[in-house]
N, C-alpha and C positions, 0 to 999 in steps of 0.2 A: 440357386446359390448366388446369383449376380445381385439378387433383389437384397439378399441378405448385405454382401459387398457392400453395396450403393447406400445400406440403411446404417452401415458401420461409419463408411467414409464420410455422411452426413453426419451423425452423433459425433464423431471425430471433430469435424469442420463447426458445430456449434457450440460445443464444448471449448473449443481454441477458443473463439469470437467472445465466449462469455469470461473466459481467463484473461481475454487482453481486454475488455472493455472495467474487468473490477481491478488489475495493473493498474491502469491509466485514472481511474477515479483516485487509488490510494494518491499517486504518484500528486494530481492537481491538487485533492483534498493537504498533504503535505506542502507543497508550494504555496498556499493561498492562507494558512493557517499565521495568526500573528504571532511574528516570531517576540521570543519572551528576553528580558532584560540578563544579563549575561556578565550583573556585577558582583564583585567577589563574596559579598554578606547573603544574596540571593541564592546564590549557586552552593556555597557550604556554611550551611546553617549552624553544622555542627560543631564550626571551629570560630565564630563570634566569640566564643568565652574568651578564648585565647589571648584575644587580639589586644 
């Protein structure tokens, strides 16, 4: 029964490791990505007619 324990707590303890390490990829991939222009004709396309 311990063997089983120790094969849990490992699956457990790899499973975290692999959830923080695709975390931390999304997280840089976001920070590193060019941020896009944020002027009023870009951002709503929809409402150029209007203007």
């Amino acid at each position: 029964m311990t063997v089983m324990y120790a094969l849990l707590v490992l699956a457990l303890g790899v499973g975290a490791g692999l959830a923080v390490i695709v975390i931390e990829e999304r997280r840089w991939e976001s920070r590193s990505r060019v941020p896009r222009r944020m002027t009023y004709g870009e951002v709503h396309h929809r409402h150029a007619v209007h203007r």
